[in-house]
Structure formats: C-alpha cells, structure tokens
C-alpha positions in Angstrom: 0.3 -40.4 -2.6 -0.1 -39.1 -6.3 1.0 -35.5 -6.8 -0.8 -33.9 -10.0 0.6 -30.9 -12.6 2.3 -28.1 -10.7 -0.3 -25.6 -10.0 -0.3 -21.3 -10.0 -0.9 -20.4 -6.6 -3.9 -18.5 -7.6 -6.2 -21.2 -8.8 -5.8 -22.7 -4.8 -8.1 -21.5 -2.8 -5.2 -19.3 -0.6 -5.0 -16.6 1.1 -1.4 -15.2 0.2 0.5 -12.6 2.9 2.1 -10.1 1.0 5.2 -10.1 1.6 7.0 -7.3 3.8 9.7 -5.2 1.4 12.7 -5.2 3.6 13.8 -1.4 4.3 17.3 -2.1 2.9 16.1 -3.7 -0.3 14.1 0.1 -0.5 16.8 2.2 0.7 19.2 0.4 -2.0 16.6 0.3 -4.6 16.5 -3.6 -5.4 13.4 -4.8 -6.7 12.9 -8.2 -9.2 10.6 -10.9 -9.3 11.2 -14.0 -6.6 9.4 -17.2 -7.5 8.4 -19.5 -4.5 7.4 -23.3 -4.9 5.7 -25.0 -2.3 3.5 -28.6 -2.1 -0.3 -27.7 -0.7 -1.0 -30.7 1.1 -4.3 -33.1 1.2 -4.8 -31.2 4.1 -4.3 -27.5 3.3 -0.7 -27.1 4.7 2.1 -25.5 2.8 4.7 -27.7 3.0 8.1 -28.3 1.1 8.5 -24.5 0.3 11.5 -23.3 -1.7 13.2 -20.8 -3.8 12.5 -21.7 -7.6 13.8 -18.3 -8.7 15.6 -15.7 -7.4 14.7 -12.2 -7.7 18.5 -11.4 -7.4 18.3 -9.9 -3.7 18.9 -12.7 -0.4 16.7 -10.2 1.1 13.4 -10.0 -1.5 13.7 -13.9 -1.5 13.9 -14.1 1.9 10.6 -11.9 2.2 9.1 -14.0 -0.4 9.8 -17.3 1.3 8.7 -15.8 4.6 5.2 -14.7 2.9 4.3 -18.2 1.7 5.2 -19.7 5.1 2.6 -17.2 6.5 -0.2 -17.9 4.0 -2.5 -20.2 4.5 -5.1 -22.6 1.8 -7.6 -24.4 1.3 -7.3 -28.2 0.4 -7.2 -28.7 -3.6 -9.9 -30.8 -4.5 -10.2 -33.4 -7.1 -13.7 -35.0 -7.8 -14.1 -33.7 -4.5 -11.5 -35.3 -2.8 -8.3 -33.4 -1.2 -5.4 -33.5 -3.2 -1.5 -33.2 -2.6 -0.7 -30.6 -5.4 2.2 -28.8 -6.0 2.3 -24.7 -6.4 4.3 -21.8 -7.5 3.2 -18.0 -6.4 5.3 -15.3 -7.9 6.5 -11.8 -6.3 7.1 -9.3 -7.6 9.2 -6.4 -5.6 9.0 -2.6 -7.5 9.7 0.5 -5.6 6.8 2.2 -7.4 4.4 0.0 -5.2 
C-alpha cells in the first residue's frame, strides 16, 4: 500500500485531544513545542506514532505522544477512496495558556 506526501494534521478530518500539561512541567516552568508523527490509516486509525521533535521536556513529549494516541480521524480520502497517509500535529506547551 502507497503512502502519499506527509500530511499537517489539520487538513485530516481529526479530532485532536489536547494534551494534559503535566503539573511538574508547570511548577518548573517548561514549555516548547513537541512535534508528533503518526501514519492515519485507510481506515482511520492512528498508527505508527512517534516523537519527530522534542520540545526539550520527557514530560511535554510524553503528553504530546499521549494526546495523539487519544485522538481519533477520519479516513483521508483520495478520489474518494481511503488512503494510508502520513501526519504530523504540533504542540505547543506555554504557561501563559
């Protein structure tokens, strides 16, 4: 099975959990930006999810990775048939959120 250009997570028909900032990430005052890759499969599941950036905390990436394995999509369509399509979602982790 084909696997077409890498995709932004927001033009996939997802729903994307925000992810949980972990009280000692606040309480030490680490923020950045993790950026998660993941495969949406023909049939909607996010599979094959990984760390393609860190945001420079274990804990904020973990959060991240956790979020994506909680979201859920769509299938990608192509002429109207599902597609295997590979994504990236960024998060980014501010304590003025």
């Amino acid at each position: 099975m084909s696997i077409t250009a890498p995709k932004d997570a927001s033009h996939l028909n997802c729903s994307i959990v925000e992810p949980t900032y972990p009280a000692m990430s606040r309480r030490r005052g680490e923020t950045g930006r993790a950026v998660v890759q993941f495969i949406l499969s023909a049939s909607g599941r996010i599979e094959n999810v990984e760390l393609k950036k860190s945001s420079g905390s274990d804990r904020l990436d973990q959060a991240a990775l956790d979020a994506i394995r909680s979201s859920s999509c769509k299938p990608y369509l192509v002429d109207g048939e599902p597609t295997r399509v590979p994504a990236v979602q960024p998060f980014d982790f501010s304590l003025n959120n």
